[in-house]
N, C-alpha and C positions, 0 to 999 in steps of 0.2 A: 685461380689457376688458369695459365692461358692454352689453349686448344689451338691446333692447327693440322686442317686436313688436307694430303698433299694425294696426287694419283702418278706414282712413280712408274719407269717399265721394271721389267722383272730382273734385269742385270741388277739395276741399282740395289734392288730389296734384296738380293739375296750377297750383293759384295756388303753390303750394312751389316746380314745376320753375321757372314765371314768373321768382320770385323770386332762383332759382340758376341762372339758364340757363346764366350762364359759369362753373359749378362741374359740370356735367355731364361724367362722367369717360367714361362709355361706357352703353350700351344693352342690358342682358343678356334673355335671352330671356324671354318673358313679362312683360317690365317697360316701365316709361312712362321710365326712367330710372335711372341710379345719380350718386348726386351726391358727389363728392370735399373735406368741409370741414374744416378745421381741428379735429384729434381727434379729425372722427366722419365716418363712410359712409351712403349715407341710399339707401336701394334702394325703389324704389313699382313692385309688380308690378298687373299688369292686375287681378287677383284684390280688390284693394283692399287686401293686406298691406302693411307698409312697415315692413319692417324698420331696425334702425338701432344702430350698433357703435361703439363706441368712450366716451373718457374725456365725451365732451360729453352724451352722450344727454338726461341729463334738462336740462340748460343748454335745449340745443334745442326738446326737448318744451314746457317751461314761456314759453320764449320766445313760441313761434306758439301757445299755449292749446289744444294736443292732447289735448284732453278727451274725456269721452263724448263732450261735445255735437256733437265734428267726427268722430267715429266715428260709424261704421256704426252704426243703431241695430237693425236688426233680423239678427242674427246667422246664420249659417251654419245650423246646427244645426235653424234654426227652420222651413227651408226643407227639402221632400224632396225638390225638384231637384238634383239635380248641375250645376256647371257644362259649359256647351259645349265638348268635347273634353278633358273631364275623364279617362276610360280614359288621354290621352295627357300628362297632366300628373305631374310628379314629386311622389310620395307618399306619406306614412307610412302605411300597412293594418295593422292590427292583427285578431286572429281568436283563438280558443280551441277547446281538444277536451279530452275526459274528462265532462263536465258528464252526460252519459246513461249512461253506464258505470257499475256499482254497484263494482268492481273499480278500482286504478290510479289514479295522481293525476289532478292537474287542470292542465293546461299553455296559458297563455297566451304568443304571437309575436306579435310585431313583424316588421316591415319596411319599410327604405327603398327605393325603385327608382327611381330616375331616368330621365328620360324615357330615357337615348340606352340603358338594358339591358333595356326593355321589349321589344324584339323576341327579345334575346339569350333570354329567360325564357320567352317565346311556343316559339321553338324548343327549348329542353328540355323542353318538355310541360308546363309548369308551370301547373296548372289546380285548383279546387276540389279537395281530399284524398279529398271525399266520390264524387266520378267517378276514382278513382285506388284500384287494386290497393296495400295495404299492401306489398309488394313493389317496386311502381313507387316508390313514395313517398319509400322508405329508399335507392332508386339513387337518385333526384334530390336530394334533399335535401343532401348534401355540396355537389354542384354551385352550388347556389342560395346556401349560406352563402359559396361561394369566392366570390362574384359580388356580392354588396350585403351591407350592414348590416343585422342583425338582432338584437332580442335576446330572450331565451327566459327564463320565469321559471314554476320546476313546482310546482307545493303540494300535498306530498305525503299519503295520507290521515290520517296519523296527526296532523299540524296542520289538516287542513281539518276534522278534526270537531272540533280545540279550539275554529277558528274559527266554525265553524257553531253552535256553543254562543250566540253574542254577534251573527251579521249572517246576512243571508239569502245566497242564492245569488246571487243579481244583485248585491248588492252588495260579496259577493265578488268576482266577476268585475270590478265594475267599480273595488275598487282596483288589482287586477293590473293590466288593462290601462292605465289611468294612470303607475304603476309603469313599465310595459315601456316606453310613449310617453317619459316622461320622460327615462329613463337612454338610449333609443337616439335622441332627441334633442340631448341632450347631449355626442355624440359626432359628429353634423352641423355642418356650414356652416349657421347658421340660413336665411340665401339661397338655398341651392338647395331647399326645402320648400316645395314648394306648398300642402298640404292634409293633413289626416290623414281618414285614412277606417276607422271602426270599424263591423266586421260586429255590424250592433245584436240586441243581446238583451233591451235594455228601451227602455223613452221618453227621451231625451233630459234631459227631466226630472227624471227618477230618476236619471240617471246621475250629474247634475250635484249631485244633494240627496246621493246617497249620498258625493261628494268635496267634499264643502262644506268641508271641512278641510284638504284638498290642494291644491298648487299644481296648476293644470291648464295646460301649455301652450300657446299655438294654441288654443284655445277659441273663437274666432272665424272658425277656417278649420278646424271640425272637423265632418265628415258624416256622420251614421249612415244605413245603409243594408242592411235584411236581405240574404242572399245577395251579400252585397258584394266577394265572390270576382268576380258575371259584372261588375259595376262597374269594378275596380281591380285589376289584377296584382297588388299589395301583394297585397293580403288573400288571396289564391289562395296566396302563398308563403308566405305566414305561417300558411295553413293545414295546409300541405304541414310545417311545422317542428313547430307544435303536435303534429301527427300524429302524427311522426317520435318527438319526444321522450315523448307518451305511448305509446307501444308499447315503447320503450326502456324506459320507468318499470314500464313493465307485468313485462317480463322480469327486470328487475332484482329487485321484489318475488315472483316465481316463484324464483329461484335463492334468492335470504336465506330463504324462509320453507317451501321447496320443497313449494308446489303450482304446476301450471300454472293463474294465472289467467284468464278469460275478460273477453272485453270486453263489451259491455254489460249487460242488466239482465233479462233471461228468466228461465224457468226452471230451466235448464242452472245457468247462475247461482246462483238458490237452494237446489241442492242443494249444490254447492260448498261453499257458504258455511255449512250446516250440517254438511258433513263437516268446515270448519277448525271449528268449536263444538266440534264434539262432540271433537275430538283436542288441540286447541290453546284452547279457547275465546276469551271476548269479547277479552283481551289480544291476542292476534296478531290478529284480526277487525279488530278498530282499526287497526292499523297497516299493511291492504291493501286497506280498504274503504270507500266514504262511509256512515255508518252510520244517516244520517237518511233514507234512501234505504228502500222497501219491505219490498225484500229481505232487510232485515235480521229482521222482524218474521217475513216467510214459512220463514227459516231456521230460527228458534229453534221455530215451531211443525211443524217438520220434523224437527227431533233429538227431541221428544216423541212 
């Protein structure tokens, strides 16, 4: 069944309902309508989304001239508003951790949350990782996967310095998160998605030049937004996962290579890291560390 999701203005979504009045099957929440036609589903939420399922899509599309020209022309992205009771809309958050750690991979999350488990998330304490005890994190974090869709994707150091060889850090990060969006997409009802909301780490801009070669979902109902954790419950749970599974990654490379790694990027740090030189040298270094990172330089002039 093929999928296609368009961001229409609001003339066009309601001369469509005009034109289907007697195809309206029912009213789903946040929508002007869902319309029942022969081979295809046609949903127009308030948001200006309009989703649309089935064997006829493009029949449809090509029929009414669903072009740029009757879309939206100025995009989500391009705007730092959120929309009006956005916190309470159903939405993919996407967040990352490891990026300041010299130690440990690099973990980006996802998440879906729909409106009716946003309270349920509220009540398990589920808030920015960075106001949360590693301890609290690791209790919650089970609970949070029982309860929504998420997916988790780690890069571990000994591929993050192949890749750092060839792209920056941002646009690292921002093929992962595409990546995560994508695949935990594709495991949704495209209809119940309201919005994706990615805690920003670069411009909008950037994000978009460094996936010029990627399909991108929803790119038209997608918000960046620093600290986008107090924004969106997404991005708080998905904070809470990245968290989780870098600290797991962390342990995990303590036990294979047995040191106890530390997490960020100090001086603590630096001696660490010339104790693994000096015993195991740059091979094992590689394999637990991002190496374009300072600290690699402050080590090697520390085992001298």
């Amino acid at each position: 069944m093929a999928t296609s999701v368009l961001v229409l203005d609001e003339q066009t979504i309601l001369q469509l309902g005009e034109i289907y009045k007697n195809s309206i099957h029912q009213i789903p929440p946040h929508a002007h309508y869902q319309l029942k036609l022969p081979s295809l589903s046609v949903t127009a939420y308030h948001s200006g989304k309009v989703v649309l399922q089935g064997s006829a899509v493009d029949e449809f599309i090509q029929k009414h001239n669903l072009t740029a020209s009757t879309s939206t022309k100025k995009t989500k992205y391009d705007s730092n508003e959120l929309p009006k009771g956005f916190s309470n809309w159903s939405v993919i958050g996407s967040d990352e951790v490891g990026t300041g750690s010299y130690f440990g991979p690099l973990t980006v999350a996802c998440t879906f949350v729909p409106e009716n488990h946003i309270q349920t998330l509220q009540q398990l304490g589920v808030k920015d990782s960075k106001n949360l005890t590693d301890a609290q994190i690791q209790e919650i974090v089970p609970k949070i996967k029982a309860l929504i869709p998420y997916k988790l994707l780690t890069l571990w150091p000994e591929k993050y310095n192949e890749v750092q060889q060839t792209k920056n850090l941002n646009e690292m990060k921002a093929l992962l998160h595409n990546q995560a969006i994508k695949l935990l997409y594709q495991q949704l009802n495209p209809e119940t998605v309201q919005a994706i909301l990615i805690d920003e780490f670069c411009s909008p801009k950037n994000y978009y030049r460094y996936l010029k070669e990627q399909t991108t979902p929803l790119k038209s109902m997608t918000y960046f937004k620093t600290k986008g954790e107090s924004h969106h419950i997404a991005v708080a749970a998905a904070s809470m996962i990245a968290r989780d599974a870098f600290l797991t990654g962390l342990q995990t490379l303590s036990k294979e290579y047995g040191y106890k790694l530390l997490s960020g990027a100090n001086s603590a740090v630096d001696e660490l890291a010339s104790k693994i030189l000096e015993y195991d040298g740059m091979k094992v270094l590689n394999k637990v560390a991002k190496l374009h990172f300072a600290n690699t330089q402050k080590a090697i002039d520390l085992t001298k």
